[in-house]
C-alpha positions in Angstrom: -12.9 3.3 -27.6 -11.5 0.2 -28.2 -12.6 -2.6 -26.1 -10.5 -5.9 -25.3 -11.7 -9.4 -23.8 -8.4 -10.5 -22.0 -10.7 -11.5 -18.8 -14.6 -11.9 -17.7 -14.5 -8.8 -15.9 -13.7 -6.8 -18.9 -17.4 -7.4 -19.2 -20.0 -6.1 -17.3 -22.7 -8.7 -16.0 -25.2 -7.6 -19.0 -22.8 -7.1 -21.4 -21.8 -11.0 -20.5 -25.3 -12.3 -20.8 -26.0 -10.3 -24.0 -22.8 -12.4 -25.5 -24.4 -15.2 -24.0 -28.1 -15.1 -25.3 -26.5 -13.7 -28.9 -24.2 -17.1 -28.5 -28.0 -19.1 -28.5 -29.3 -17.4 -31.5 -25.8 -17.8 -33.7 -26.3 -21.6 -32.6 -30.3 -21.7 -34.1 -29.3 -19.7 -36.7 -25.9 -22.0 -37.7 -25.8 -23.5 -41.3 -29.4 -21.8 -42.6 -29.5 -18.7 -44.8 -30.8 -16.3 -42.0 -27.3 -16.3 -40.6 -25.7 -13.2 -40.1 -22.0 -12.2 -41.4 -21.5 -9.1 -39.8 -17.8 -9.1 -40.1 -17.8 -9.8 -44.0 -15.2 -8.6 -45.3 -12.8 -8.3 -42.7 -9.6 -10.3 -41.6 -9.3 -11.5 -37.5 -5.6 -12.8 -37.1 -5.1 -15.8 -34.6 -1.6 -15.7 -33.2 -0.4 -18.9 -31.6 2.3 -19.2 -29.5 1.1 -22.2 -27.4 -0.4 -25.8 -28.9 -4.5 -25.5 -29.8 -6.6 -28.1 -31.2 -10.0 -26.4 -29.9 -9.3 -22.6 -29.7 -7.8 -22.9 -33.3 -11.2 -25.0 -34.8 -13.2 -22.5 -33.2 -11.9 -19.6 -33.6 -10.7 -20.3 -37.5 -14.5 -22.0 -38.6 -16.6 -19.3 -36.2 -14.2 -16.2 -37.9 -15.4 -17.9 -41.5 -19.0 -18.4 -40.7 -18.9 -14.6 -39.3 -17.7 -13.5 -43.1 -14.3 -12.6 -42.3 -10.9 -14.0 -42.9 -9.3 -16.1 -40.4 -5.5 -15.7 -40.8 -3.8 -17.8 -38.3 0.1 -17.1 -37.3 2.2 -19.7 -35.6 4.3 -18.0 -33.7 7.6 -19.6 -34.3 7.2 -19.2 -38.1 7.0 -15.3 -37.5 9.5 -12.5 -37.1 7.7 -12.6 -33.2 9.3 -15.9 -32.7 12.6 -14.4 -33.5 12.0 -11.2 -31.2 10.2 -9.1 -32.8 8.8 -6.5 -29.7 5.3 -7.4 -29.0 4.9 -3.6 -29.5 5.9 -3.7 -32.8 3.7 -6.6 -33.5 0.9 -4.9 -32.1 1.2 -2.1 -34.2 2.2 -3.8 -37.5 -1.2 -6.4 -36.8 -3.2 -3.1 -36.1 -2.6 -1.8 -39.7 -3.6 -5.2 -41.3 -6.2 -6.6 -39.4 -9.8 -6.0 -37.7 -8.8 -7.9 -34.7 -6.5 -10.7 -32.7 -6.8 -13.6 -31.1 -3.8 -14.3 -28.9 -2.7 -17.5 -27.2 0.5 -17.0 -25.1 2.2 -17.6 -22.1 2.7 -15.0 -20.1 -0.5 -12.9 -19.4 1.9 -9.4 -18.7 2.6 -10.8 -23.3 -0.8 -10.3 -23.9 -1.6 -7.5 -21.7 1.2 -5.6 -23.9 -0.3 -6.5 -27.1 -3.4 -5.3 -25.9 -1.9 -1.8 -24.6 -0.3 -1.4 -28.1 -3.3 -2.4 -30.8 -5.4 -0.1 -31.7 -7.7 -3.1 -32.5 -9.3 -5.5 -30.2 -7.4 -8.2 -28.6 -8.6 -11.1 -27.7 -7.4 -13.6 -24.6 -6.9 -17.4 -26.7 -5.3 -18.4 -23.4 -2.6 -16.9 -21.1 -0.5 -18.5 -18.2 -3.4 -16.8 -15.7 -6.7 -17.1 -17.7 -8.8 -18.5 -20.1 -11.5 -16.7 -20.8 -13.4 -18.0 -24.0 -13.5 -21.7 -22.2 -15.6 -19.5 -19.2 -18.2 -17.7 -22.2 -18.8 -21.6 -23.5 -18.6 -23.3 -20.1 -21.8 -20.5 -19.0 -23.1 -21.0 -21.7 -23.5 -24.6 -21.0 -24.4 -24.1 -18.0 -27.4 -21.9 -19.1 -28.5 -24.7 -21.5 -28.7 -27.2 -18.7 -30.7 -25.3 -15.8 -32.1 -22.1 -17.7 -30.7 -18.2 -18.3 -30.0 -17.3 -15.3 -27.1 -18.2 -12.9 -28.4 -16.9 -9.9 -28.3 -20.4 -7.3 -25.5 -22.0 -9.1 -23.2 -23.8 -7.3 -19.9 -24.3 -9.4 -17.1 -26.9 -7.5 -13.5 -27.0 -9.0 -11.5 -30.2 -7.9 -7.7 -30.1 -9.2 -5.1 -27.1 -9.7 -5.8 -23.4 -8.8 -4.8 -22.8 -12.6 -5.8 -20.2 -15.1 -9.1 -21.7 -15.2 -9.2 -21.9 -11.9 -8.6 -18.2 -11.9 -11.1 -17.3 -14.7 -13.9 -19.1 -12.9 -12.9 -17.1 -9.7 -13.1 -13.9 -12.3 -16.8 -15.1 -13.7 -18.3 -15.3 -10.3 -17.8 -12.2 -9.5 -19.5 -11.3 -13.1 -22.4 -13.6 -13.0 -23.4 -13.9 -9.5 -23.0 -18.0 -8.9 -21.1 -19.3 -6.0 -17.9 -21.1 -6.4 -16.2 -23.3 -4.2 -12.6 -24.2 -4.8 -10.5 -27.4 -3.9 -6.6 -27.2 -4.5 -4.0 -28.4 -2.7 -2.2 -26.2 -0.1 0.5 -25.8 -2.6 -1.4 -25.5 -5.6 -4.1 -23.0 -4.7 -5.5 -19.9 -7.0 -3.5 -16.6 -6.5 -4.5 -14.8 -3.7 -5.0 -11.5 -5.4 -7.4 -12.7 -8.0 -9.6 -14.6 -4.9 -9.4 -11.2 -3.3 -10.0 -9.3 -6.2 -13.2 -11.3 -6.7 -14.5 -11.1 -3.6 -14.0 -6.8 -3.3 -16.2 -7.5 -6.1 -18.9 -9.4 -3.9 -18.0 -13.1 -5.4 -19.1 -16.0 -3.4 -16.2 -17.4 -3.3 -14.2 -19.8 -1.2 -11.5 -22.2 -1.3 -10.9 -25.3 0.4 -8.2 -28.6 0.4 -10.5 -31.2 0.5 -12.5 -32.2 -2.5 -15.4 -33.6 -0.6 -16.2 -29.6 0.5 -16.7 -28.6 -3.0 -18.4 -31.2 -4.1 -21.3 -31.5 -1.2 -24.6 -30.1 -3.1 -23.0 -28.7 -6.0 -24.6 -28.3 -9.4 -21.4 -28.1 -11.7 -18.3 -30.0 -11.0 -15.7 -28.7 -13.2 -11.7 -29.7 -13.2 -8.5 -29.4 -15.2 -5.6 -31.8 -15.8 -3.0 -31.7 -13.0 0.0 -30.8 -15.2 -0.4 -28.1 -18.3 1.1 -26.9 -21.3 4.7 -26.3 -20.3 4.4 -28.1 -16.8 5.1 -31.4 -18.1 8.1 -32.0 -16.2 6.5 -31.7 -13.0 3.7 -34.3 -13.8 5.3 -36.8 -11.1 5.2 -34.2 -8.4 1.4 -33.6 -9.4 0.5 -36.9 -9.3 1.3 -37.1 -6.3 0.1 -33.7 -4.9 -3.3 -34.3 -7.1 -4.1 -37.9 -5.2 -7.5 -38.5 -4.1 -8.8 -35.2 -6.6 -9.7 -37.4 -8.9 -13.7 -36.6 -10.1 -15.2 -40.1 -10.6 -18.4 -41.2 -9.8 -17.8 -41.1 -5.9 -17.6 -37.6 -6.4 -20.3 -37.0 -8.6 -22.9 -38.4 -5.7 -21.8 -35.9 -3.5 -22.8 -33.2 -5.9 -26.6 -32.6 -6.6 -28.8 -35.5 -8.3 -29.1 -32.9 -11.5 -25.0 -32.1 -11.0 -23.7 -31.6 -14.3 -19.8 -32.2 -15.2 -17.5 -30.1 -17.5 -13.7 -30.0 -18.4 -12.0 -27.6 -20.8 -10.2 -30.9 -22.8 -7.9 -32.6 -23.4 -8.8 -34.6 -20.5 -6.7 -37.3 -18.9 -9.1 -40.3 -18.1 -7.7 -41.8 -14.7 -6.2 -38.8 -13.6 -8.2 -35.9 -13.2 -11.2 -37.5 -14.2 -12.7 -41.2 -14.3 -14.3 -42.6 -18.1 -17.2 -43.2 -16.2 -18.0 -39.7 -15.4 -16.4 -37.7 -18.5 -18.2 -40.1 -21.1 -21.0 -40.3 -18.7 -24.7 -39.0 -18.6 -23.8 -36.4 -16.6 -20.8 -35.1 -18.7 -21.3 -31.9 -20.8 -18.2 -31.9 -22.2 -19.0 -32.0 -25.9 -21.7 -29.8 -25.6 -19.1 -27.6 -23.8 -17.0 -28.1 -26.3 -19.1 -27.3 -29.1 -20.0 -23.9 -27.1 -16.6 -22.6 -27.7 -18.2 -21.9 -31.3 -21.1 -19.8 -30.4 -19.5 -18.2 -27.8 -16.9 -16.8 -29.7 -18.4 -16.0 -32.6 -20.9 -13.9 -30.2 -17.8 -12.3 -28.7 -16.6 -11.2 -31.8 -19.4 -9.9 -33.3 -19.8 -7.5 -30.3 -16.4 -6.9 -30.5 -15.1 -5.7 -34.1 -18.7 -4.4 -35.8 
């Protein structure tokens, strides 16, 4: 049966850290000749339909390193920027391709591509989650206090976004607890917090930064206005104030309290210099981990 990675919980908790550890050994193994190209001989399309500096690096140089053919679509230069059904596209990428990559919008886009393929789909980014930043932001994680997540304690300052979401998603996976601070009127959907803890996900949410921050071991945030929010970036700033994560913050958190952000970040906003180019900041590791992770995901997806 085909198998799709549209969220963390299309995973099971060992079928997550067997990504994970696989991630580590595609790292030690990267640029010597004992590294494997399982997918040799194979094309993964990358369909874009939103802007990508770091899924399209990763995704394009991991695809190559894997042994297959990374063809990327923008999707305004394609027949699906002038209509084309997602069904159709699904089916038409199906016959020439081993797998996709999608980065769109609306999640209901990419859960339609998905129904449709015959091939597995993969989530680049929707409006609701990002699951390959989660698989690089574990990973990091795991590099920083050891394999297992078990004790974690993950705090997210800023918007209940599709990050937001997918780290609500990965608790619920991987067993660390998560405490959330949004806003009243910018918290996480209700159903996904819900859906998380049926599941048996520590997880909470709060409005005041200072509650997530108190002990925790990875502080984590966002910018206030994404892709396509841009016009509301006044109205954030003002519903954001006093979320910032600077260094304030980062002595509330554990003495060993790391810091990630999926980038771009907005120094001054969501985040101060201090603590993004900092010696707590794992950002570029983080970053770096998008590499690994996916190639990992791939492999396990398409052989």
């Amino acid at each position: 049966m085909t198998r799709h990675f549209l969220t963390v919980s299309d995973l099971s908790r060992d079928e997550l850290f067997g990504v994970l550890d696989r991630a580590a050994e595609l790292k030690e193994l990267r640029g010597t000749p004992a590294h494997p190209q399982p997918l040799a001989g194979k094309s993964i399309a990358i369909v874009f339909e939103k802007a990508s500096t770091r899924t399209r690096l990763s995704f394009e140089v991991g695809i190559h390193e894997l042994g297959a053919q990374p063809v990327t679509l923008i999707s305004k230069d394609t027949q699906l920027g002038r209509g084309e059904p997602i069904e159709d596209t699904a089916r038409m990428l199906s016959r020439y391709v081993h797998g996709a990559v999608y980065r769109t919008f609306g999640h209901e886009r990419l859960q339609t591509l998905a129904k449709c393929a015959s091939i597995p789909v993969v989530n680049g980014l929707s409006d609701k989650f990002h699951p390959v930043q989660l698989l690089a932001d574990l990973m990091t994680i795991r590099q920083s206090f050891g394999p297992s997540l078990d004790g974690a304690r993950v705090a997210w300052v800023g918007d209940g976004n599709n990050m937001a979401h997918s780290w609500i998603v990965s608790a619920a996976v991987a067993g660390f607890d998560l405490v959330l601070a949004c806003p009243p009127e910018y918290q996480p959907d209700e159903q996904v917090v819900a859906d998380a803890k049926a599941k048996g996900a520590n997880v909470e949410v709060v409005e005041r930064p200072e509650e997530a921050l108190e002990g925790a071991t990875v502080v984590t945030t966002d910018v206030w206005a994404s892709m396509g929010q841009e016009a509301e970036h006044f109205e954030r700033e003002q519903a954001f104030a006093g979320f910032i994560v600077d260094d304030a913050s980062m002595k509330r958190a554990s003495d060993e309290a790391i810091f990630l952000h999926c980038l771009p970040a907005h120094r001054g906003e969501e985040v101060s210099a201090s603590v993004i180019d900092g010696p707590q900041s794992r950002v570029w590791d983080e970053a770096e981990n998008r590499l690994h992770t996916q190639k990992a995901l791939l492999e396990w997806l398409v052989t």
